[in-house]
Steps between C-alpha positions, in 0.01 A plus 500: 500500500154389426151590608311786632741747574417857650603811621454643867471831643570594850214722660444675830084370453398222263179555532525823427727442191261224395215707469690792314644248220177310497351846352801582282547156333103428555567144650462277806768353705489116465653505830469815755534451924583814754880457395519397095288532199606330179325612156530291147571706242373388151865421438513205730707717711459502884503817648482523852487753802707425854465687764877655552464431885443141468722417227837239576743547504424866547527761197658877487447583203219744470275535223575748145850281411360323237213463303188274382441561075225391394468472127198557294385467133573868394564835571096575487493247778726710703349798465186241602681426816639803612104651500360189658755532798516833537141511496530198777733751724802334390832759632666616124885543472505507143207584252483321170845551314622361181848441561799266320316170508176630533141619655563497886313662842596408832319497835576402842347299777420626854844346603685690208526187303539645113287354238519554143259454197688496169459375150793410280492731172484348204837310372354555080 
């Protein structure tokens, strides 16, 4: 598969949820109605927000049984990140940890979605 590909998260309020990741990842949605808002993240990725009522065929699953990495340069980025949210009222499961692969903090968003920042140690 080919294309524009992107990821979707089922909300109880879009609009709601597009204003909080709006502040966290300082973006815009290229797209954003009463029912869906759909970022561009400077990956190419799509990542979008459906409201869970409206979404078919209907979902169950509730939010917190996955999670959204996203990967920056370092672990001084990180530690970048994990300020600039949490200074952005971002809710904190994990503070910035250096575990097996690396530099890691993860948040979550008002619908328990988990989102992690991490940086890959270096493989010298």
């Amino acid at each position: 598969m080919t294309g524009n590909n992107s990821i979707l998260l089922y909300v109880a309020d879009a609009e709601a949820s597009a204003r909080y990741f709006t502040r966290l990842l300082g973006l815009e949605p290229v797209e954003a109605s009463p029912t869906f808002a759909m970022f561009r993240l400077p990956s190419g990725l799509g990542f979008g927000l459906w409201r869970r009522d409206g979404v078919e065929p209907a979902s169950i699953a509730a939010g917190g049984g996955c999670e959204i990495a996203f990967r920056v340069a370092d672990a001084a980025a990180v530690d970048t990140h994990y300020r600039d949210w949490s200074g952005k009222g971002a809710d904190i499961l994990m503070p910035p940890t250096d575990l097996e692969f690396g530099r890691s903090f993860v948040a979550t968003d008002r619908d328990g979605h988990r989102l992690r920042v991490y940086a890959v140690a270096d493989e010298g």
